[in-house]
VOBA-1610 file (N, C-alpha, C; in pm, whole numbers, padded with zeros to 5 digits, always signed):
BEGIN
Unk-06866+04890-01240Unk-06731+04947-01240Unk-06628+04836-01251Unk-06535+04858-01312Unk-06395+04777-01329Unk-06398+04746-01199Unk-06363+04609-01134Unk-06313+04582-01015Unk-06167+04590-01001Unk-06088+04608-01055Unk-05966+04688-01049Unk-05922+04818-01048Unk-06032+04910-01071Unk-06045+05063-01050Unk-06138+05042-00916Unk-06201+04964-00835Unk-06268+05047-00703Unk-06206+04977-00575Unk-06269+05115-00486Unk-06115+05117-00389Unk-06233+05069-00267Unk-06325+04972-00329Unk-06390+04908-00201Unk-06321+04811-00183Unk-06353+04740-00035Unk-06370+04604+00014Unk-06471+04539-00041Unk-06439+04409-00037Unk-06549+04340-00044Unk-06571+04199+00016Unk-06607+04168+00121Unk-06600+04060+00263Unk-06722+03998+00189Unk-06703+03847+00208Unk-06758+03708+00194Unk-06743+03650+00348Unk-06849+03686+00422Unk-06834+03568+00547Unk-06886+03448+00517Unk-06757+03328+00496Unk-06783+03202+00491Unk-06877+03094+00591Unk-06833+03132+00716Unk-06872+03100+00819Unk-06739+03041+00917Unk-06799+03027+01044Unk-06611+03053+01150Unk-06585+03184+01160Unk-06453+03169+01123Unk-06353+03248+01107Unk-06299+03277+00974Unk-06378+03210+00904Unk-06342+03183+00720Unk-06404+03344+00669Unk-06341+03392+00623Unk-06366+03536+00513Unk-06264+03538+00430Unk-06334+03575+00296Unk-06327+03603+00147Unk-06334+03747+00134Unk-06191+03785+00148Unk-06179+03975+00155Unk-06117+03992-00024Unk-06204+04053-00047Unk-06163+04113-00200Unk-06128+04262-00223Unk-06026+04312-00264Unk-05983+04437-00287Unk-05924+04461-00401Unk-05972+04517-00540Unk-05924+04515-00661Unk-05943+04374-00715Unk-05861+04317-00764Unk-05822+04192-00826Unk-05743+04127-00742Unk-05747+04159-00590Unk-05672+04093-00501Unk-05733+03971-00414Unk-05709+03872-00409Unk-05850+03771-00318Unk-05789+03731-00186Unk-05775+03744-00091Unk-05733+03675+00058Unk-05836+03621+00131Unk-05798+03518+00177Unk-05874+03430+00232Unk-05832+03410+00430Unk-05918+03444+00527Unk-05863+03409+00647Unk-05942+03226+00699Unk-05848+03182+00749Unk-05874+03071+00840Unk-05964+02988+00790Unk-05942+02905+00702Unk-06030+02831+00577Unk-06083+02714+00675Unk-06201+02713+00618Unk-06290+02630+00724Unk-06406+02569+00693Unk-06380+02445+00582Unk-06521+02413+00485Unk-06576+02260+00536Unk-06568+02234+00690Unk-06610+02107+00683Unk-06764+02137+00703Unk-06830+02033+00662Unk-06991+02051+00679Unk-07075+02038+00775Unk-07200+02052+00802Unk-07275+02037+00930Unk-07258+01892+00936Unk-07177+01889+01088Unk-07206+01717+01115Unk-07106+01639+01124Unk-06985+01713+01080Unk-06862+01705+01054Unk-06758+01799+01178Unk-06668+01633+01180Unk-06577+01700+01351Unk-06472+01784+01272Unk-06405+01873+01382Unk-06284+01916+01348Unk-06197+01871+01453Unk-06055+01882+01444Unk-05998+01798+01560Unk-05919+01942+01621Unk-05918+01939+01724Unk-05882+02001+01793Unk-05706+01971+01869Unk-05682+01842+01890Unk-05573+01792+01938Unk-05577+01744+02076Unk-05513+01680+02056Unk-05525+01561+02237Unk-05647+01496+02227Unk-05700+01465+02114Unk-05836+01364+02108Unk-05947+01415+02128Unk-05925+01582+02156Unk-06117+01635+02134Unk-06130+01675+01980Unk-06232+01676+01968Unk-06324+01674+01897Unk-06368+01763+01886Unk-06477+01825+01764Unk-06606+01936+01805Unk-06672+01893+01666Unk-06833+01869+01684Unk-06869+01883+01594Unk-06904+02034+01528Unk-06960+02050+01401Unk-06964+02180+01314Unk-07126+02144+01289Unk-07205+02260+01325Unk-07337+02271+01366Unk-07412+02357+01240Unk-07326+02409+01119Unk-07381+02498+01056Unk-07304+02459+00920Unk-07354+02497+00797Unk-07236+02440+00676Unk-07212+02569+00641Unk-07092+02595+00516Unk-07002+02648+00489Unk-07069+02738+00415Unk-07061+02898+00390Unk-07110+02918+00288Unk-07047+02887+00093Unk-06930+02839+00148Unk-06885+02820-00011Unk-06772+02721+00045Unk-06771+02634-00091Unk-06673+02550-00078Unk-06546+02562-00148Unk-06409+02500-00144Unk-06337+02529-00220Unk-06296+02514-00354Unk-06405+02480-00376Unk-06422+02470-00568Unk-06478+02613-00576Unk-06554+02647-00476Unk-06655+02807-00526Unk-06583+02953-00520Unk-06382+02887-00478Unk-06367+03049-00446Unk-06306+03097-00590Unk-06289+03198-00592Unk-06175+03280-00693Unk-06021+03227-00686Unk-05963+03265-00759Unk-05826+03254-00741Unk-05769+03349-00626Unk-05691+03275-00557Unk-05659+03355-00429Unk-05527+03356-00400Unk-05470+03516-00414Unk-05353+03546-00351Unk-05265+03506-00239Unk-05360+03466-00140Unk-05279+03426+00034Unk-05369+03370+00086Unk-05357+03302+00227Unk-05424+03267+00325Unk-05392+03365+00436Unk-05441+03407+00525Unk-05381+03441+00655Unk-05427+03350+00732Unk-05369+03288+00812Unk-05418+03162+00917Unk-05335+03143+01056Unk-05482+03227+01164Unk-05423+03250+01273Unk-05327+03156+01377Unk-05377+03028+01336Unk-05324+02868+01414Unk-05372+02788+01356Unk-05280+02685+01408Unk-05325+02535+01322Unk-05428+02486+01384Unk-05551+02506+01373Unk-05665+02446+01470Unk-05716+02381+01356Unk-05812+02267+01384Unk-05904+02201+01275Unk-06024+02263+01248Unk-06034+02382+01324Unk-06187+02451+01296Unk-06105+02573+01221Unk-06030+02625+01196Unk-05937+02711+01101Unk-05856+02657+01012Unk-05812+02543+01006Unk-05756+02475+00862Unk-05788+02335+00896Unk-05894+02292+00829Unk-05944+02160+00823Unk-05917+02059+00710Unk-05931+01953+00713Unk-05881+01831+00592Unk-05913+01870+00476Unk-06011+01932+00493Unk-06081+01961+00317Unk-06008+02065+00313Unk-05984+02154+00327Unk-05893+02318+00311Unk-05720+02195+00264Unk-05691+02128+00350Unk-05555+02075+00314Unk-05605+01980+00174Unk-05694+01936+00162Unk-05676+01860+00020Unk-05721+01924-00069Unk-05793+02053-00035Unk-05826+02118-00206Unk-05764+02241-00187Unk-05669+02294-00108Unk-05619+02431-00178Unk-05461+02407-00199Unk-05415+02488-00302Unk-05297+02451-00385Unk-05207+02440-00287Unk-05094+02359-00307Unk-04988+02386-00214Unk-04913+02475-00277Unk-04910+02530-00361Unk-04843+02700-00410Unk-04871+02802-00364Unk-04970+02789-00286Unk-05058+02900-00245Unk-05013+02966-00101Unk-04920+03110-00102Unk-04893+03191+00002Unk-04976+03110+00088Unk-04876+03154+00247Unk-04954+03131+00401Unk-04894+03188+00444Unk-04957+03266+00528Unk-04927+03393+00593Unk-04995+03351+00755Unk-04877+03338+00837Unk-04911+03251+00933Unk-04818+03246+01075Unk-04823+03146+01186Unk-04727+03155+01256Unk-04617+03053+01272Unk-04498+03102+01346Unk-04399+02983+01248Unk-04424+02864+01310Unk-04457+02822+01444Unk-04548+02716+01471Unk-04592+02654+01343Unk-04721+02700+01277Unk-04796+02643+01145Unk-04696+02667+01051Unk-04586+02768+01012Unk-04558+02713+00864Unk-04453+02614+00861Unk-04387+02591+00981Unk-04337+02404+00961Unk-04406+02294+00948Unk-04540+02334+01053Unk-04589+02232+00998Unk-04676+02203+00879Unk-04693+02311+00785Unk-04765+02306+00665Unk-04623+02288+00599Unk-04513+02329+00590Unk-04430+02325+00539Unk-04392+02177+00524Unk-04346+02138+00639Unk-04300+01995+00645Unk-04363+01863+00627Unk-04470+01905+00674Unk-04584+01776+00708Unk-04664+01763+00588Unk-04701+01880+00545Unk-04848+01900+00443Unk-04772+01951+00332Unk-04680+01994+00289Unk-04608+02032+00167Unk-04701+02157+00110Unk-04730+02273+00219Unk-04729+02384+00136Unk-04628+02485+00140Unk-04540+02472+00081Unk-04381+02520+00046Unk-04388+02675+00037Unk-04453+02702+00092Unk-04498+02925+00055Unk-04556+02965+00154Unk-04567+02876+00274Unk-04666+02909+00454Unk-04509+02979+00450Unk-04530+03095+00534Unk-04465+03215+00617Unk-04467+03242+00720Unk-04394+03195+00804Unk-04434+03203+00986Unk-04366+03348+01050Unk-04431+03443+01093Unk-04426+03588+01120Unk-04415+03570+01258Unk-04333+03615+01325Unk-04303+03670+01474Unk-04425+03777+01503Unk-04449+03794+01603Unk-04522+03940+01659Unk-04446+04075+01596Unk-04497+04152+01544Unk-04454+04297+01463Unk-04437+04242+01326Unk-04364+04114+01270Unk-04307+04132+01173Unk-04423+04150+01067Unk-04380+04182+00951Unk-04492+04183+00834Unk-04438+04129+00702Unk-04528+04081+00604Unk-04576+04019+00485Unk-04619+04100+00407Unk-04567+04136+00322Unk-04671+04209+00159Unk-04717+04110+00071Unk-04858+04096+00012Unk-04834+03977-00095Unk-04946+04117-00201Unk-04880+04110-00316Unk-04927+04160-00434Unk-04980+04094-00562Unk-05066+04143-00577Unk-05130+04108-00748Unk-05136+04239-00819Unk-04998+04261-00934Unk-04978+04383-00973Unk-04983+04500-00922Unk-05043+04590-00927Unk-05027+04693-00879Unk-05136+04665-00744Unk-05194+04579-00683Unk-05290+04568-00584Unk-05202+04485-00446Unk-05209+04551-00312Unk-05114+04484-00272Unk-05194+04512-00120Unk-05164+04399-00018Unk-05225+04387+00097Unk-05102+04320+00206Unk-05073+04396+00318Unk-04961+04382+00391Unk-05041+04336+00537Unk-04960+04238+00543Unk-05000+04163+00661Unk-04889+04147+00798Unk-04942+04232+00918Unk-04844+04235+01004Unk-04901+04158+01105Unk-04826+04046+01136Unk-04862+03964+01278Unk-04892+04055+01413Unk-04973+04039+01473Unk-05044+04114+01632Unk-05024+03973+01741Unk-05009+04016+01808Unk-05030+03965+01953Unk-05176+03884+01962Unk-05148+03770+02024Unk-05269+03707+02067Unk-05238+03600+02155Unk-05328+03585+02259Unk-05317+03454+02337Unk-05457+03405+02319Unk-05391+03249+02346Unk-05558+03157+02302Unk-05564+03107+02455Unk-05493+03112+02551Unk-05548+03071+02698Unk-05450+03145+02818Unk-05557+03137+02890Unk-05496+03215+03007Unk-05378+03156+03112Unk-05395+03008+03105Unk-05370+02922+03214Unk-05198+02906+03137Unk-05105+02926+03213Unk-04973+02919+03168Unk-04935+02766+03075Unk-05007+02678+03166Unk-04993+02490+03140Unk-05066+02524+02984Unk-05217+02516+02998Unk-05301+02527+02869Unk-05248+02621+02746Unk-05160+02717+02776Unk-05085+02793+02690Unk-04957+02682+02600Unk-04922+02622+02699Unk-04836+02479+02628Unk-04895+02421+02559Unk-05040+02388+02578Unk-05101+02250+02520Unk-05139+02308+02367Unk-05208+02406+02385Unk-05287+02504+02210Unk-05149+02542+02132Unk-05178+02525+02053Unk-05135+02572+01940Unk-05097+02742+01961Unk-04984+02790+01950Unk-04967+02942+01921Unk-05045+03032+01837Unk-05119+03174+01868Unk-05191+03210+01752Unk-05134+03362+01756Unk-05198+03445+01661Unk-05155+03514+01641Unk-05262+03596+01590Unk-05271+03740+01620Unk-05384+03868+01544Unk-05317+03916+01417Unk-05392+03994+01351Unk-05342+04023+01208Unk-05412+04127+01227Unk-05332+04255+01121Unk-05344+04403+01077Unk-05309+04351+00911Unk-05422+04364+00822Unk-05448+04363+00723Unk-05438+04530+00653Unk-05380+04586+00570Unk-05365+04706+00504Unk-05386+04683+00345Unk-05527+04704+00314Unk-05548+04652+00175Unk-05532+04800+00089Unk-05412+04830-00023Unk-05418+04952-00127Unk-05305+04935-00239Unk-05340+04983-00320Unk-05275+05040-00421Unk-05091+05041-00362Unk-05027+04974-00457Unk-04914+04899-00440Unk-04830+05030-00413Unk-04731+05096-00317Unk-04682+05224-00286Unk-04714+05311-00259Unk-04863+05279-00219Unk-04948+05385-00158Unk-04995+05357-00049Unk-05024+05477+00013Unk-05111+05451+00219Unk-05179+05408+00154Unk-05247+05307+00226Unk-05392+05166+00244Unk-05493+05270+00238Unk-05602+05196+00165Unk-05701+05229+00181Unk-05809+05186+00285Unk-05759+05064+00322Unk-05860+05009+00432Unk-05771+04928+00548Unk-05766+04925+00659Unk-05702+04885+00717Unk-05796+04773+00864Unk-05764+04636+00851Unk-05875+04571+00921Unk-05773+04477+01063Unk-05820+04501+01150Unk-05764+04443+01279Unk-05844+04283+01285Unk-05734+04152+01298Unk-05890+04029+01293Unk-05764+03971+01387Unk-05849+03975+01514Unk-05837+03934+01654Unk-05761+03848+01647Unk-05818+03705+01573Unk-05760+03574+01589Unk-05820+03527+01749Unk-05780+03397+01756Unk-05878+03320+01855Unk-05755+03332+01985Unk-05766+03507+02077Unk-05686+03521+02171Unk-05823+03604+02282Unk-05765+03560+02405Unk-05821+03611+02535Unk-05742+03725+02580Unk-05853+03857+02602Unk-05810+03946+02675Unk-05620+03944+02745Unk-05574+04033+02714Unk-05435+04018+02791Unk-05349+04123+02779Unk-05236+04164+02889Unk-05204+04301+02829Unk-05159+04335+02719Unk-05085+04264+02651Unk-04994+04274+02496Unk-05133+04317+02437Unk-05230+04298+02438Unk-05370+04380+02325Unk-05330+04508+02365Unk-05253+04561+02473Unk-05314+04746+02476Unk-05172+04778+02372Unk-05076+04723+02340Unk-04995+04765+02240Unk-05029+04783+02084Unk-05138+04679+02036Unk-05179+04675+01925Unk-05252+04843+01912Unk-05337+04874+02020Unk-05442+05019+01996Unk-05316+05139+02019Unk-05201+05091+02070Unk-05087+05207+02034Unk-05040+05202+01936Unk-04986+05126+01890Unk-04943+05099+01724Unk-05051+05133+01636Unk-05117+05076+01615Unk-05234+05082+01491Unk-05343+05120+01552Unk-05378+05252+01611Unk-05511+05278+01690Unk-05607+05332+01501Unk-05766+05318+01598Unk-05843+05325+01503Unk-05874+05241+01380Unk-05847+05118+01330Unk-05834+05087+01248Unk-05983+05087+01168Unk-06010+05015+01048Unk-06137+05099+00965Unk-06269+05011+01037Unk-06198+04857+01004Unk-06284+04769+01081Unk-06168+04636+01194Unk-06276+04593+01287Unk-06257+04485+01427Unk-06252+04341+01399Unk-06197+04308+01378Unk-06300+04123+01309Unk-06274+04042+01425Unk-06350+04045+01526Unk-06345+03971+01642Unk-06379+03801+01637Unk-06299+03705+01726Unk-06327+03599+01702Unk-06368+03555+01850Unk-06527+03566+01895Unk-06597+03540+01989Unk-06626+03377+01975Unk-06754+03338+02071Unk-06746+03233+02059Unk-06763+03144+02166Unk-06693+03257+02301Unk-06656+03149+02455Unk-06643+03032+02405Unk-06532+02962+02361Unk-06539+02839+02344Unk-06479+02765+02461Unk-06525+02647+02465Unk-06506+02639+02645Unk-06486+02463+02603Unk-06346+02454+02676Unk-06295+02316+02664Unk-06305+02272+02776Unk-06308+02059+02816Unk-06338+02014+02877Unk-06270+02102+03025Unk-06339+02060+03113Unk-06259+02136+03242Unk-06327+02281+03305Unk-06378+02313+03166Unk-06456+02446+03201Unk-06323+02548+03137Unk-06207+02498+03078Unk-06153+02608+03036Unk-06162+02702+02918Unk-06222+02848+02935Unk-06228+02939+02833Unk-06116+02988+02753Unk-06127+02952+02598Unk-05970+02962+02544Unk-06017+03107+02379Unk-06175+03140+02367Unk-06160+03231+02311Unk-06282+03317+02364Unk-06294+03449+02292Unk-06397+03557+02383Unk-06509+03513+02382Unk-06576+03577+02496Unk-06702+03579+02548Unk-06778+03732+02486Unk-06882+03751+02471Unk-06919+03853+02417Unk-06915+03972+02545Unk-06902+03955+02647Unk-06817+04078+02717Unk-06655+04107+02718Unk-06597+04002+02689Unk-06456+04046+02681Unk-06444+04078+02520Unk-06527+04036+02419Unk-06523+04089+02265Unk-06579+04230+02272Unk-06660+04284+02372Unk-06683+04414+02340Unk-06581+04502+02410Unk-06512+04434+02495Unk-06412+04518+02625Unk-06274+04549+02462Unk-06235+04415+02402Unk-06161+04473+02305Unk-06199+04533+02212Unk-06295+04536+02180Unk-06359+04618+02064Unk-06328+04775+02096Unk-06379+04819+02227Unk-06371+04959+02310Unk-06212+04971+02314Unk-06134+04904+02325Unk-06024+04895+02319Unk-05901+04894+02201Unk-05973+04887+02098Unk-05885+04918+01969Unk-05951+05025+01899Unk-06060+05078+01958Unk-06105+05192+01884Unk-06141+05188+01735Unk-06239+05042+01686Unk-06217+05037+01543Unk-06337+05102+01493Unk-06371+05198+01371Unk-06493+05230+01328Unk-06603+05137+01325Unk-06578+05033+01311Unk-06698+04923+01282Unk-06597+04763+01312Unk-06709+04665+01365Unk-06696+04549+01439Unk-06756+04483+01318Unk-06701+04351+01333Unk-06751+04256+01243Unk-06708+04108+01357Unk-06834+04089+01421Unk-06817+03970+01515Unk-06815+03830+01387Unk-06741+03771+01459Unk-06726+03632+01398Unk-06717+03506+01489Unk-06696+03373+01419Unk-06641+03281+01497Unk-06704+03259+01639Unk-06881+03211+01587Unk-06976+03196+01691Unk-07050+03098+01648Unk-07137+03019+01698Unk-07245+02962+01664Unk-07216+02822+01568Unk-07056+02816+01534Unk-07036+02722+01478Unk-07007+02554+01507Unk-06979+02573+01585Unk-06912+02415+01669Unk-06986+02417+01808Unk-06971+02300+01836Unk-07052+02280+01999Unk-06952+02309+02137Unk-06809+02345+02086Unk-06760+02392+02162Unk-06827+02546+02192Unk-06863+02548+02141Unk-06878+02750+02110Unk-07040+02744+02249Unk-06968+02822+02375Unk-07095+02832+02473Unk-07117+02979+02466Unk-07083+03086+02444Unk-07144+03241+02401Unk-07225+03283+02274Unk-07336+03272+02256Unk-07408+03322+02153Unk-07384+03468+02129Unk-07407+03479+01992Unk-07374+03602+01955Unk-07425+03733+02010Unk-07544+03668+02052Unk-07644+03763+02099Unk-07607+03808+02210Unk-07501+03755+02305Unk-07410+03799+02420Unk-07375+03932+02368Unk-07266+03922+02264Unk-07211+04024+02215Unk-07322+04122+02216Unk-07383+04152+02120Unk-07462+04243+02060Unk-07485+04260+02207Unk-07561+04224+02334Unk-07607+04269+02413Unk-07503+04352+02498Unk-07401+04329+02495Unk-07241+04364+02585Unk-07219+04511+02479Unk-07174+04528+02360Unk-07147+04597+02273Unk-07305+04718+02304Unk-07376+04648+02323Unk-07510+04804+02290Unk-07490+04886+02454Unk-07409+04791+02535Unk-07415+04859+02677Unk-07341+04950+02699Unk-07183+04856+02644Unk-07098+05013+02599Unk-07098+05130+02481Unk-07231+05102+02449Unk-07202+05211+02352Unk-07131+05186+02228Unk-07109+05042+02170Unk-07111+04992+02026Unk-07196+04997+01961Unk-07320+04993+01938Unk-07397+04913+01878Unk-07407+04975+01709Unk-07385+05122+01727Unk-07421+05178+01607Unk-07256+05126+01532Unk-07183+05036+01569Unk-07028+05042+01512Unk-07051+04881+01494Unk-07159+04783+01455Unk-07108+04646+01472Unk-07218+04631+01332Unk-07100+04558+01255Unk-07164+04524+01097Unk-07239+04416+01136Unk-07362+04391+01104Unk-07425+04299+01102Unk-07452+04201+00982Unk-07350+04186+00941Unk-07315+04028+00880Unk-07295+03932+00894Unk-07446+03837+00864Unk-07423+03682+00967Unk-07363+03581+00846Unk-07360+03412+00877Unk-07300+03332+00776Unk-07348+03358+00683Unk-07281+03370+00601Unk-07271+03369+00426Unk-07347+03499+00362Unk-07369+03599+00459Unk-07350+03716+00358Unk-07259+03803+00334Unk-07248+03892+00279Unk-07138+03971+00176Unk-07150+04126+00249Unk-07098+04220+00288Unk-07040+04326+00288Unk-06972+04386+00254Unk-06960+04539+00159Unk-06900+04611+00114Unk-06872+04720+00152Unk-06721+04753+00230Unk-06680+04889+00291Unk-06641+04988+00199Unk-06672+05072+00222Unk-06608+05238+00129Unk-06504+05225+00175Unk-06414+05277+00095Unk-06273+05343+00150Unk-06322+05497+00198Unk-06257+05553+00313Unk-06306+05650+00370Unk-06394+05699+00416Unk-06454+05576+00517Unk-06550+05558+00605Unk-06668+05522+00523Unk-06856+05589+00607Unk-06943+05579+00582Unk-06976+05411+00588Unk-07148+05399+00604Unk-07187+05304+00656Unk-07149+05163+00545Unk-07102+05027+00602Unk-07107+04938+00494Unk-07225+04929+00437Unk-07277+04832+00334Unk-07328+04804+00264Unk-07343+04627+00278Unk-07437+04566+00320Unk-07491+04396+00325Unk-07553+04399+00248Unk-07538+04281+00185Unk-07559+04184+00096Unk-07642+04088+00102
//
């Protein structure tokens, strides 16, 4: 079929937090993340993490791509190689934290820094995907909330340019449980799919700054999404929750039949109007 006549998705998990969402002739890219096994990302204030797994594609291998969405400036979500090989023309759809400093520092002159509610349309002809900033916190501790980087959740609405969406995807971003999440399941309850960014990643001190696979299934139950797509596990040595947490947390409450099982670097394809995805 014409890929400009079908009204699927079509998800590339890179690995991370990195996905390659295709809709029509539309390409978006979240939280670009191509350093290789073995290779640090910097985190800020002098940690470190190494990257335990490689990329499924590099940035010579993608398509031409409409936007970035990029939850924070972390080095495990926009790393050196993402800043030296993707265009600086290239939309960022982001928080205003990051688009000064992509703006100013890194010269990508088209980063967009979104408040909480506000939203972004970016179109390729008649194919168009609206991006509204969500609520997110990356730490609990008021001090450690100073030190990280600001992040932010995203409501992705991928359809036909003047028309209700056909697919509509909630992606967490790297935030801990907190009340501002019960506003997102009032605003946008149900969405089609969850893209959770698990992980427990656990910085020196013992401090936990993203989910554990019981607080990823507590939000999962909590936004009410048809289907889960866990992410942002198993990659860095910060990362102390295996995935397999999740899956075990999620089958207790009564997820299990709702969590796509797409690990690094395979491909999934959602219907518009439900029914089971399709892996690759």
């Amino acid at each position: 079929m014409d890929p400009s006549l079908d009204d699927s998705l079509r998800l590339h998990f890179v690995g991370n937090a990195t996905l390659l969402l295709q809709y029509r002739d539309l390409s978006l890219l979240t939280d670009p993340n191509f350093l290789h096994r073995g290779q640090r990302a910097h985190l800020g204030y002098g940690l470190v993490s190494r990257r335990l797994t490689e990329p499924a594609l590099d940035p010579a291998d993608l398509p031409s791509l409409d936007a970035v969405v990029l939850s924070h400036l972390h080095g495990d979500h926009w790393d050196r190689r993402a800043r030296r090989h993707l265009s600086r023309s290239l939309p960022i759809v982001t928080t205003p934290h990051a688009s000064r400093r992509l703006q100013g520092v890194h010269g990508f002159h088209r980063a967009v820094g979104l408040r909480t509610w506000q939203e972004e349309t970016v179109r390729r002809g008649e194919t168009q995907v609206r991006v509204t900033a969500l609520p997110g916190r990356h730490a609990g501790h008021p001090v450690l909330r100073r030190l990280l980087p600001p992040v932010m959740g995203s409501l992705l609405e991928f359809g036909p340019a003047d028309e209700p969406p056909r697919h509509r995807l909630y992606v967490s971003g790297d935030t801990l449980p907190f009340d501002g999440l019960e506003e997102i399941a009032r605003r946008f309850p149900g969405p089609d799919l969850a893209v959770l960014h698990l992980g427990g990643t656990t910085l020196p001190g013992g401090f936990v700054v993203t989910m554990d696979g019981r607080q990823g299934a507590e939000l999962a139950r909590l936004v009410r999404a048809r289907l889960i797509l866990p992410v942002h596990y198993g990659d860095y040595t910060v990362f102390r929750s295996p995935i397999d947490d999740f899956l075990a947390e999620a089958d207790r409450a009564g997820l299990a039949d709702r969590v796509v099982h797409c690990r690094h670097g395979q491909r999934a394809v959602l219907r518009p109007g439900g029914g089971p995805p399709v892996v690759l």
